[in-house]
N, C-alpha and C positions, 0 to 999 in steps of 0.2 A: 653524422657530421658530414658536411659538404666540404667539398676540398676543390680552390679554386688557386688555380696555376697564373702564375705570371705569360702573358703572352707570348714574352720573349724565353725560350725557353732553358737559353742557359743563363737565369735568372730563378729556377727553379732549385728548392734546396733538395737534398737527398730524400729526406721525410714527405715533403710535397708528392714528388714521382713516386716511394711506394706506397704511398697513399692511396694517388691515383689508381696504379697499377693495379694493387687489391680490390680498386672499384672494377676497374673494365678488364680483370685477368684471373682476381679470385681463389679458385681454386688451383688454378695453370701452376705448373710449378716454376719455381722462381731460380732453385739449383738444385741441382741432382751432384750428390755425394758419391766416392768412391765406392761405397760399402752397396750402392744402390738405391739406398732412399732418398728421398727430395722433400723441399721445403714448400711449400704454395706462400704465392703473396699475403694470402688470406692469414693461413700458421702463424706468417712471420712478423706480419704487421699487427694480429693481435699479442704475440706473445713478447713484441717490444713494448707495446704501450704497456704492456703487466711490468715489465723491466721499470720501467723510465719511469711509471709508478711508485714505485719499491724504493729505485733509487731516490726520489724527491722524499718519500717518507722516510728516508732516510739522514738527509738536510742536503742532497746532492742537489746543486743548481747551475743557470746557468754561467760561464765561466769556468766551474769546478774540472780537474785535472781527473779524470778515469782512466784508472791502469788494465786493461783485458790481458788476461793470461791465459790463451785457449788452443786448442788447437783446434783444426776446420771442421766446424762440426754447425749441428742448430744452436746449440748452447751460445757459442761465438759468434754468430751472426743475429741473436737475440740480444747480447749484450751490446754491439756493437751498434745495432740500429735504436736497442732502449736508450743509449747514452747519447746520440743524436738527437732524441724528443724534450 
């Protein structure tokens, strides 16, 4: 998939930039956790489209109200970015 950015860059949505980012940063990690480990844009960008997946087979669309109950972890910023897509 190519992923092309609005020029103007705060016309970019949250989904567009870690798009990008997973293109030109990949493996780079994205947040490092208290416990030590960290997320790569690459992790977290695939494991939200598997989200936001799940969710639409689900009949989640867009408009639909998603409640996150998590605490800081990958789990929570998995669902948080799948429910963006």
């Amino acid at each position: 998939m190519r992923v092309i950015l609005e020029e103007d860059p705060s016309r970019w949505t949250l989904v567009e930039a870690l798009r990008l980012q997973n293109q030109r940063r990949g493996a780079a990690a994205f947040v490092a956790f208290d416990d030590g480990s960290t997320c790569s844009f690459a992790a977290l960008d695939n494991a939200s489209d598997a989200c936001a997946t799940g969710l639409q087979r689900l009949g989640v669309g867009p408009g639909d109200r998603v409640v996150i109950v998590a605490e800081n972890s990958f789990t929570f910023l998995t669902a948080f970015w799948g429910v963006q897509k």
